[in-house]
N, C-alpha and C positions, 0 to 999 in steps of 0.2 A: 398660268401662274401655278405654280408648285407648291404643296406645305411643307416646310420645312418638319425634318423627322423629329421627335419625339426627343429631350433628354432627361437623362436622369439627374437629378437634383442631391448632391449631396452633403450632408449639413455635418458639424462636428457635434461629438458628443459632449463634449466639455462645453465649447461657450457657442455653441448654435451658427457659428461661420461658414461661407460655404465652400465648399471644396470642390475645387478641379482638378482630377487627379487623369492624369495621363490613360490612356486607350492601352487596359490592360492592367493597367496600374494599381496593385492590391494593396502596397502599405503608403500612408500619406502621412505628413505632418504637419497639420494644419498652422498655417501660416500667419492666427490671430492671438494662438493661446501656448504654441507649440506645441499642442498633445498628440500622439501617436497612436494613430485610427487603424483599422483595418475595415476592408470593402469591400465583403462577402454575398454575392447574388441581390445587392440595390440595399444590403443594410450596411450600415457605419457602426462598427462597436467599440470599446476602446482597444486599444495594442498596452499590453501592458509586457514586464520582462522581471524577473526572479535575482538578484543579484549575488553572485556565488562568492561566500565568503571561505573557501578552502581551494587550494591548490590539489594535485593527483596523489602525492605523497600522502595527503592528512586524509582526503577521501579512502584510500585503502586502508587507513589503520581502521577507519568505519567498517568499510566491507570484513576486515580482517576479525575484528571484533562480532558480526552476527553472524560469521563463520563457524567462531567458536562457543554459540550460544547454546540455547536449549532447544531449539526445533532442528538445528542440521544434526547431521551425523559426526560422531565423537570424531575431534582432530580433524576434521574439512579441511582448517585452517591450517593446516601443515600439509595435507594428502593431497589437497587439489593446486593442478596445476595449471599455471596463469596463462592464458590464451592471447591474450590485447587487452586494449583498452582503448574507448574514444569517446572525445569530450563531444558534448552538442548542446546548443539552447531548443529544447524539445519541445510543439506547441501544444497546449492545450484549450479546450474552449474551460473558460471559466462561468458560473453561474452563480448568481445569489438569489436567495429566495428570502420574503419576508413573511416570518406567522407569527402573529401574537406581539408584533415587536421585539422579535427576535430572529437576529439574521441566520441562514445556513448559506454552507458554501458547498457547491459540487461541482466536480469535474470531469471531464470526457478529453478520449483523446481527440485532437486534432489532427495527426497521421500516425500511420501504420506503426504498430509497435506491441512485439510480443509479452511485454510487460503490461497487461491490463490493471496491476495494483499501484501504476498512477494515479487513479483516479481517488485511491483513497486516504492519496497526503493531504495533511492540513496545512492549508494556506491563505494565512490570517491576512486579510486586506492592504492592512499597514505597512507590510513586507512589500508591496509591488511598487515599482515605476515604473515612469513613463519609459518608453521603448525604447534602447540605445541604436541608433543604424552600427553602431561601428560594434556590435555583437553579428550583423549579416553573413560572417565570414562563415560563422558557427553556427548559425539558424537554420534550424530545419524548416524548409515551407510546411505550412500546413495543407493537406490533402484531403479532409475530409469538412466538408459543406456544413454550414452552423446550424443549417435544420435538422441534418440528418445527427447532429449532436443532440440537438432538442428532443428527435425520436427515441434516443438510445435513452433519453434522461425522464422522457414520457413512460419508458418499462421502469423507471426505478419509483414512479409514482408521486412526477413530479409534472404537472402541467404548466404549458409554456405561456395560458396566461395568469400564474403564479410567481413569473422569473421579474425580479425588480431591476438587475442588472445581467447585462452580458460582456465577455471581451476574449480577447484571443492572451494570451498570457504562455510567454517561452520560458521554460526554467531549464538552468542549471543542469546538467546531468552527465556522470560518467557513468557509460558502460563498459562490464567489464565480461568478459569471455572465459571459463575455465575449463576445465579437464577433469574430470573424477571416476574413474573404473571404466576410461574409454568412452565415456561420454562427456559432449558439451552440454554447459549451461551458462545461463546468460543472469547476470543479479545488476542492478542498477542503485546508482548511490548517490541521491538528490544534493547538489551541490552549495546549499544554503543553507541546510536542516543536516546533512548527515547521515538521513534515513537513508537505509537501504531494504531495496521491494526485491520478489523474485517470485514468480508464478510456478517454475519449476526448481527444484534443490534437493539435493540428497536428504530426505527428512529422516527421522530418526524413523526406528521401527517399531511400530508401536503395540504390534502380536509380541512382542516377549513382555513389554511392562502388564498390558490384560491378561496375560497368562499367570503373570509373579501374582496380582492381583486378584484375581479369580480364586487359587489355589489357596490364597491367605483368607478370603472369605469363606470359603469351604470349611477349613480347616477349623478356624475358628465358630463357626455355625453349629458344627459337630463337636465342639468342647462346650457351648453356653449349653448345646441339647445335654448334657451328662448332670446337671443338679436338674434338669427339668425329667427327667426320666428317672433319676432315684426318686422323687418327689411321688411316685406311684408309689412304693414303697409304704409311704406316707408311715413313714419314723426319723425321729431326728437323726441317729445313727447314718442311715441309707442317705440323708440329705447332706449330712456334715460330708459323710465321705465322697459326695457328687461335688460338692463345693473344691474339697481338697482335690480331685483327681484334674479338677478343670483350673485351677489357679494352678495348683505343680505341671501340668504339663502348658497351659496359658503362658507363664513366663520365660521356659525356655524356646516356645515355639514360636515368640514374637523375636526372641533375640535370632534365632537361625532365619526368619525370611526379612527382619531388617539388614541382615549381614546380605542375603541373596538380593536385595533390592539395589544395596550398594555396589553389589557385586555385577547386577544389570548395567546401573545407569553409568560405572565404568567404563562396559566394556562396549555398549552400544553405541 
Protein backbone atom coordinates (compact mmCIF):
# COMPACT_ATOMS: atom_id res chain seq x y z
CA UNK A 1 0.00 0.00 0.00
CA UNK A 2 1.24 3.41 -1.30
CA UNK A 3 0.73 6.99 0.38
CA UNK A 4 -0.81 8.93 -1.74
CA UNK A 5 1.38 12.28 -2.45
CA UNK A 6 0.96 15.26 -0.70
CA UNK A 7 -1.52 18.25 -1.96
CA UNK A 8 -1.50 21.59 -1.71
CA UNK A 9 -4.65 23.12 -0.28
CA UNK A 10 -5.73 26.31 -1.64
CA UNK A 11 -8.07 28.57 -0.07
CA UNK A 12 -9.55 32.01 -1.54
CA UNK A 13 -8.69 35.13 -0.18
CA UNK A 14 -12.03 36.82 -0.01
CA UNK A 15 -14.50 34.25 1.39
CA UNK A 16 -11.98 31.13 2.57
CA UNK A 17 -13.42 28.57 -0.35
CA UNK A 18 -11.33 26.18 -1.60
CA UNK A 19 -9.71 26.18 -4.92
CA UNK A 20 -8.76 23.59 -7.50
CA UNK A 21 -6.92 25.20 -9.94
CA UNK A 22 -5.62 23.19 -12.67
CA UNK A 23 -1.64 21.68 -12.91
CA UNK A 24 -0.01 24.74 -13.67
CA UNK A 25 -2.58 26.99 -13.24
CA UNK A 26 -1.71 30.59 -11.98
CA UNK A 27 -4.87 32.73 -12.30
CA UNK A 28 -8.24 31.24 -10.61
CA UNK A 29 -11.65 32.54 -9.98
CA UNK A 30 -12.82 31.23 -7.27
CA UNK A 31 -16.02 29.75 -7.89
CA UNK A 32 -17.99 30.86 -4.36
CA UNK A 33 -17.47 34.62 -4.22
CA UNK A 34 -16.03 35.09 -7.92
CA UNK A 35 -12.85 36.94 -6.78
CA UNK A 36 -9.75 36.77 -9.00
CA UNK A 37 -6.76 35.07 -7.00
CA UNK A 38 -3.49 34.64 -8.10
CA UNK A 39 -1.13 31.29 -7.16
CA UNK A 40 2.35 32.19 -6.46
CA UNK A 41 4.76 29.32 -4.98
CA UNK A 42 1.62 27.71 -2.43
CA UNK A 43 0.41 31.45 -1.62
CA UNK A 44 -3.25 32.80 -2.97
CA UNK A 45 -3.16 36.62 -3.07
CA UNK A 46 -5.82 38.57 -4.61
CA UNK A 47 -5.69 39.41 -8.57
CA UNK A 48 -6.82 42.79 -8.75
CA UNK A 49 -6.71 45.14 -12.27
CA UNK A 50 -6.59 49.18 -12.81
CA UNK A 51 -9.33 50.23 -15.06
CA UNK A 52 -8.23 52.78 -17.93
CA UNK A 53 -10.16 55.44 -18.24
CA UNK A 54 -8.52 57.27 -21.54
CA UNK A 55 -8.01 56.00 -25.04
CA UNK A 56 -4.15 56.61 -26.89
CA UNK A 57 -5.11 59.98 -28.39
CA UNK A 58 -5.92 61.69 -24.73
CA UNK A 59 -2.98 59.44 -23.24
CA UNK A 60 -0.48 61.41 -25.53
CA UNK A 61 -1.82 64.82 -24.90
CA UNK A 62 -0.37 63.55 -21.13
CA UNK A 63 2.82 62.46 -22.40
CA UNK A 64 2.73 65.65 -24.67
CA UNK A 65 2.14 68.03 -21.83
CA UNK A 66 5.32 66.59 -19.43
CA UNK A 67 7.11 66.99 -22.49
CA UNK A 68 6.78 70.48 -22.42
CA UNK A 69 7.23 70.81 -18.66
CA UNK A 70 9.88 72.05 -16.45
CA UNK A 71 12.36 69.11 -15.96
CA UNK A 72 12.70 68.18 -19.96
CA UNK A 73 14.46 70.11 -22.13
CA UNK A 74 12.92 73.43 -23.85
CA UNK A 75 10.47 72.20 -26.87
CA UNK A 76 11.02 68.02 -26.36
CA UNK A 77 7.52 68.29 -27.24
CA UNK A 78 7.90 69.39 -30.84
CA UNK A 79 11.93 68.01 -31.38
CA UNK A 80 11.30 64.60 -30.30
CA UNK A 81 10.30 62.08 -32.56
CA UNK A 82 7.67 59.57 -32.09
CA UNK A 83 9.03 55.91 -32.19
CA UNK A 84 5.72 53.46 -31.35
CA UNK A 85 3.60 52.91 -28.95
CA UNK A 86 1.99 49.87 -27.01
CA UNK A 87 -0.66 49.36 -24.87
CA UNK A 88 -0.39 46.60 -21.98
CA UNK A 89 -2.03 45.78 -18.43
CA UNK A 90 1.57 45.81 -16.61
CA UNK A 91 1.72 43.66 -13.27
CA UNK A 92 2.71 44.77 -10.18
CA UNK A 93 2.86 43.18 -6.63
CA UNK A 94 0.91 45.49 -4.54
CA UNK A 95 1.39 45.88 -0.66
CA UNK A 96 -0.22 47.50 2.31
CA UNK A 97 1.20 48.17 5.27
CA UNK A 98 -0.62 49.19 8.53
CA UNK A 99 1.10 51.84 11.38
CA UNK A 100 -0.60 53.71 13.85
CA UNK A 101 -3.87 53.07 11.99
CA UNK A 102 -2.84 54.37 9.02
CA UNK A 103 -2.58 52.47 5.93
CA UNK A 104 0.56 52.88 3.19
CA UNK A 105 0.69 51.49 -0.09
CA UNK A 106 3.85 50.13 -2.00
CA UNK A 107 4.67 48.67 -5.08
CA UNK A 108 7.23 46.48 -6.97
CA UNK A 109 7.39 45.52 -10.21
CA UNK A 110 6.09 42.12 -11.18
CA UNK A 111 8.18 41.84 -14.58
CA UNK A 112 10.92 43.12 -16.20
CA UNK A 113 10.55 46.77 -17.09
CA UNK A 114 12.99 49.68 -17.59
CA UNK A 115 10.75 52.06 -15.90
CA UNK A 116 11.40 51.48 -12.22
CA UNK A 117 9.23 54.77 -11.35
CA UNK A 118 6.37 52.43 -11.30
CA UNK A 119 6.58 51.85 -8.18
CA UNK A 120 6.09 55.30 -7.18
CA UNK A 121 2.42 55.92 -8.38
CA UNK A 122 -0.32 56.28 -6.07
CA UNK A 123 -2.78 53.91 -6.07
CA UNK A 124 -5.63 54.39 -3.83
CA UNK A 125 -7.37 50.94 -2.91
CA UNK A 126 -10.72 52.08 -4.07
CA UNK A 127 -9.65 52.33 -7.71
CA UNK A 128 -9.03 48.41 -8.14
CA UNK A 129 -11.25 45.44 -9.12
CA UNK A 130 -11.53 42.40 -9.38
CA UNK A 131 -9.66 40.90 -12.42
CA UNK A 132 -11.26 41.01 -15.86
CA UNK A 133 -10.04 37.68 -17.94
CA UNK A 134 -11.14 39.40 -21.00
CA UNK A 135 -8.09 42.15 -20.23
CA UNK A 136 -5.72 38.40 -20.93
CA UNK A 137 -5.31 39.53 -24.53
CA UNK A 138 -3.15 42.65 -23.05
CA UNK A 139 -1.71 41.26 -19.78
CA UNK A 140 1.53 40.97 -19.32
CA UNK A 141 2.26 37.64 -17.12
CA UNK A 142 3.96 38.52 -14.26
CA UNK A 143 7.76 37.07 -14.02
CA UNK A 144 8.97 37.91 -10.90
CA UNK A 145 8.20 35.65 -7.60
CA UNK A 146 6.18 37.56 -4.60
CA UNK A 147 9.07 36.87 -2.29
CA UNK A 148 11.53 38.05 -4.25
CA UNK A 149 9.12 41.38 -4.40
CA UNK A 150 8.96 41.05 -0.48
CA UNK A 151 12.97 41.26 -0.53
CA UNK A 152 13.15 44.24 -2.95
CA UNK A 153 10.44 45.88 -0.30
CA UNK A 154 12.55 44.52 2.81
CA UNK A 155 15.55 47.32 1.28
CA UNK A 156 13.01 49.99 1.40
CA UNK A 157 12.46 49.17 5.24
CA UNK A 158 9.66 47.51 5.04
CA UNK A 159 9.31 43.96 6.86
CA UNK A 160 7.12 41.32 5.41
CA UNK A 161 5.83 40.67 8.88
CA UNK A 162 4.55 44.29 8.63
CA UNK A 163 2.44 43.70 5.29
CA UNK A 164 -1.48 43.41 6.21
CA UNK A 165 -2.30 42.85 2.64
CA UNK A 166 -0.82 41.43 -0.58
CA UNK A 167 -2.01 41.03 -4.36
CA UNK A 168 -0.89 41.10 -7.94
CA UNK A 169 -2.52 44.15 -9.45
CA UNK A 170 -2.14 44.91 -13.69
CA UNK A 171 -2.62 48.60 -14.69
CA UNK A 172 -3.26 50.29 -17.42
CA UNK A 173 -0.30 51.47 -19.47
CA UNK A 174 0.98 53.05 -22.69
CA UNK A 175 4.26 53.00 -23.66
CA UNK A 176 5.62 55.21 -25.81
CA UNK A 177 9.27 55.19 -27.75
CA UNK A 178 10.96 58.46 -28.91
CA UNK A 179 13.78 59.81 -30.78
CA UNK A 180 15.71 62.92 -29.52
CA UNK A 181 19.44 63.92 -30.81
CA UNK A 182 19.61 60.23 -32.01
CA UNK A 183 18.83 58.71 -29.14
CA UNK A 184 15.92 56.52 -27.85
CA UNK A 185 13.93 56.99 -24.88
CA UNK A 186 11.21 55.24 -23.34
CA UNK A 187 8.30 57.42 -21.05
CA UNK A 188 5.25 55.52 -19.78
CA UNK A 189 1.80 57.07 -19.33
CA UNK A 190 -0.49 55.19 -16.58
CA UNK A 191 -3.66 54.89 -18.23
CA UNK A 192 -6.22 55.77 -15.32
CA UNK A 193 -4.32 58.52 -13.63
CA UNK A 194 -2.54 60.13 -16.69
CA UNK A 195 0.74 60.13 -14.86
CA UNK A 196 3.55 59.97 -16.84
CA UNK A 197 7.11 58.11 -15.31
CA UNK A 198 10.39 58.11 -17.20
CA UNK A 199 13.73 56.99 -15.63
CA UNK A 200 15.71 58.42 -18.45
CA UNK A 201 14.58 61.98 -20.61
CA UNK A 202 16.48 64.82 -21.97
CA UNK A 203 16.47 66.82 -18.54
CA UNK A 204 17.29 70.23 -18.62
CA UNK A 205 20.81 71.40 -17.98
CA UNK A 206 21.23 72.39 -15.05
CA UNK A 207 25.34 73.73 -15.07
CA UNK A 208 23.97 76.93 -16.81
CA UNK A 209 21.03 77.79 -14.08
CA UNK A 210 24.08 77.15 -10.97
CA UNK A 211 26.27 79.21 -13.04
CA UNK A 212 23.41 82.36 -13.65
CA UNK A 213 23.12 81.59 -9.86
CA UNK A 214 26.38 81.56 -8.48
CA UNK A 215 27.41 84.67 -10.37
CA UNK A 216 24.31 86.69 -8.97
CA UNK A 217 25.45 85.65 -5.49
CA UNK A 218 28.87 86.75 -6.02
CA UNK A 219 28.05 89.70 -7.25
CA UNK A 220 25.80 90.71 -4.95
CA UNK A 221 27.95 89.52 -1.74
CA UNK A 222 30.47 92.15 -3.10
CA UNK A 223 27.91 95.12 -3.24
CA UNK A 224 26.34 94.28 0.59
CA UNK A 225 30.54 94.14 1.52
CA UNK A 226 30.81 98.17 0.20
CA UNK A 227 28.65 99.91 3.18
CA UNK A 228 30.44 97.21 5.48
CA UNK A 229 33.93 98.26 4.44
CA UNK A 230 33.17 102.09 4.39
CA UNK A 231 31.94 101.46 7.83
CA UNK A 232 35.84 101.37 8.89
CA UNK A 233 35.86 104.74 7.84
CA UNK A 234 33.63 105.03 10.77
CA UNK A 235 32.04 108.63 9.27
CA UNK A 236 28.66 109.02 8.35
CA UNK A 237 29.85 110.51 4.86
CA UNK A 238 32.25 107.10 4.03
CA UNK A 239 28.82 105.01 5.18
CA UNK A 240 26.12 107.19 3.39
CA UNK A 241 28.31 106.91 0.17
CA UNK A 242 28.71 102.80 0.75
CA UNK A 243 25.02 102.76 1.01
CA UNK A 244 24.54 104.83 -2.31
CA UNK A 245 27.44 102.94 -4.29
CA UNK A 246 25.52 99.54 -3.34
CA UNK A 247 21.82 100.41 -3.97
CA UNK A 248 22.93 102.44 -7.40
CA UNK A 249 24.61 99.68 -8.72
CA UNK A 250 22.15 96.82 -6.60
CA UNK A 251 19.32 97.93 -8.79
CA UNK A 252 20.59 97.85 -12.05
CA UNK A 253 22.45 94.76 -11.48
CA UNK A 254 19.43 92.82 -10.31
CA UNK A 255 17.46 94.06 -13.52
CA UNK A 256 20.62 92.69 -16.08
CA UNK A 257 20.75 89.02 -14.39
CA UNK A 258 16.88 88.77 -14.10
CA UNK A 259 16.75 89.57 -17.95
CA UNK A 260 20.05 86.79 -18.11
CA UNK A 261 17.80 84.39 -16.03
CA UNK A 262 15.03 84.78 -18.45
CA UNK A 263 17.20 84.68 -21.13
CA UNK A 264 18.42 80.98 -19.71
CA UNK A 265 15.24 79.44 -18.93
CA UNK A 266 14.37 80.35 -22.65
CA UNK A 267 16.77 79.03 -24.28
CA UNK A 268 17.57 75.90 -22.34
Amino acid sequence: MTNAAPTTQFLCTQCGGELHPDEGQLFVTCPFCSSSVYLDKKKVVFHWYLAPTMDEPKARTFLTRWMAGNDTVKDLDKKAQPVGVNFEYFPMWYFKRKVGGNEQIFLEPAAATSVSELKRLALPAGDLRKYDHQADADATPPTVPLDAAQRWLQSRGVQPTEIAESALVHLPVFTYKYRYKDQTYTALVEAATGKTLANLFPAKDETTYQAVAGLTLVVFLILAAIPLFSAFFDTPEAIGLGMLICVGLGIPAAGVFFALAAWVAAKV
